[in-house]
N, C-alpha and C positions, 0 to 999 in steps of 0.2 A: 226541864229536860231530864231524862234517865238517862241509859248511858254510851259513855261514848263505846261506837261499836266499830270494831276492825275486820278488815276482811281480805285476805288476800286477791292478786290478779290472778285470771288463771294464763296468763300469757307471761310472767316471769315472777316465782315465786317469793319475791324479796321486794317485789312491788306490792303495793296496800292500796287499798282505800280507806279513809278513816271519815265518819260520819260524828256527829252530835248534833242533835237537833236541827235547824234549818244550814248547819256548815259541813259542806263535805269537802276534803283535800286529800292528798296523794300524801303519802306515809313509807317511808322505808321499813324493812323488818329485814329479821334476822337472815344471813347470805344462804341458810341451808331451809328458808321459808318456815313455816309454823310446823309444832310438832303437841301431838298429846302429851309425851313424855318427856319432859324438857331432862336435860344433863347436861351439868355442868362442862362447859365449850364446845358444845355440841354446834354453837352459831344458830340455832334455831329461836323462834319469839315462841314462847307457849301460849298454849289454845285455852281460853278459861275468861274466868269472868273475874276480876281485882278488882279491890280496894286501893283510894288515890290514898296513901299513905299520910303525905306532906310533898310539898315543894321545896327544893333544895335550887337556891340563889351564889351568885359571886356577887358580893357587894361592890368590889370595886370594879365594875363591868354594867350588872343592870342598877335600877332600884327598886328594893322591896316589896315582891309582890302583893297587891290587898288581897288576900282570899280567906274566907271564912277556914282554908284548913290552915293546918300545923304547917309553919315556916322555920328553915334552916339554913342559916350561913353554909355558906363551903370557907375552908381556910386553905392557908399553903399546905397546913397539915393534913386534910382531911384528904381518907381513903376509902375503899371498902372493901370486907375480904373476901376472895373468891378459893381460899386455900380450905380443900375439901380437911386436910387436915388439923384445922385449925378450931380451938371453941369459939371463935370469933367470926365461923363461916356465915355468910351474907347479911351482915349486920357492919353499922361505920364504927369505922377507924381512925384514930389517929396515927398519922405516920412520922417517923419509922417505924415500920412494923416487920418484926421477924417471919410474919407471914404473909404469903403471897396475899396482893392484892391491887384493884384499880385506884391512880390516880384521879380524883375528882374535879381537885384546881389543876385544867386541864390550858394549852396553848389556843388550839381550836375551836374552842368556843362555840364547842359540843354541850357541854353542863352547865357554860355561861345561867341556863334555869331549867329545870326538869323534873318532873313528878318520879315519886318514890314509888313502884308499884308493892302493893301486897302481895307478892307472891312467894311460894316455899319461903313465909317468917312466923310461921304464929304455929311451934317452933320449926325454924330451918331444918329441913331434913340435908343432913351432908351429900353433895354429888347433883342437887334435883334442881339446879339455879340457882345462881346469884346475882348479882346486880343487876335486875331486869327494868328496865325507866323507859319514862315515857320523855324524848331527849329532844334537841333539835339535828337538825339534818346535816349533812357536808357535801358539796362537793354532787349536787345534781340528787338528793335522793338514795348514793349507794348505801349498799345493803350493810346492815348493823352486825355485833355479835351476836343480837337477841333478842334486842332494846326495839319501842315503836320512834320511828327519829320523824319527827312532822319542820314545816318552815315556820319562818317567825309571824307570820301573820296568824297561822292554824295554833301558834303556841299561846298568843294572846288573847284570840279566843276561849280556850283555853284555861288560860288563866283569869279571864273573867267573868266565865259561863259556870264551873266546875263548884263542887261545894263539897261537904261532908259527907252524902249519901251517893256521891257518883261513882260511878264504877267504870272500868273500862272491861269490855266485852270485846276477847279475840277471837275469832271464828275462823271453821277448819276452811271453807269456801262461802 
């Protein structure tokens, strides 16, 4: 498989289709639809081709995913910073943290397991995105801050199809 590739609805733009190989499913995206330029809270999913990071788990929820990539606990403590101000901007955290940032061990059971995307880290430019993941859904599919949110069955696919050299591909239509 290459890779996974997303694409907006043109009939409401925070609807997706999300493809990889022979699975296609319906995918939320960001509530203001895909953008070239992503900025930070803008609510937009940026358009570009990324690198699966790693998968970030709650242990006491699922069990550890097998995947040939990099695997990460989430803890009560774990964050991620979204404060443009910060030298800590879109990289994890430990919380408390003096600077703004998302909860990860979340109620909702949103990040219950979610891919890391590559995107503005290699280094974060301040302002251009931050925590952008490939998440599970809520709630019918509604629209993310940014993040691609797929359901649990398209997640373990997913997670048992993906490897080191996959990429996720967002596309403008």
């Amino acid at each position: 498989m290459k890779d996974i590739c997303v694409r907006p609805c043109a009939s409401a733009p925070h609807h997706g289709l999300l493809r990889f190989g022979t699975h296609r499913s319906r995918c939320a995206l960001g509530k203001g639809g895909v953008t070239k330029i992503k900025k930070e809270g803008d609510g937009k999913t940026p358009i570009g081709r990324y690198r699966l990071r790693r998968i970030w788990y709650r242990p006491d929820r699922i069990m550890r995913p097998q995947s040939p990539l990099p695997i990460a606990k989430i803890h009560q403590k774990s964050g991620w910073c979204d404060d443009v101000r910060s030298n800590l901007y879109n990289v994890p955290i430990e919380r408390p943290s003096a600077a703004r940032h998302e909860r990860l061990w979340r109620h909702d059971r949103l990040y219950d397991v979610f891919f890391e995307l590559g995107m503005n880290d290699a280094p974060p430019e301040k302002g251009a995105g931050s925590a952008v993941f490939l998440h599970l859904e809520k709630n019918n599919f509604r629209p993310t801050l940014g993040c691609i949110a797929v359901n649990h069955a398209t997640m373990r696919f997913l997670l048992h199809h993906a490897n080191r050299t996959t990429h996720i591909a967002i596309a403008e239509s």
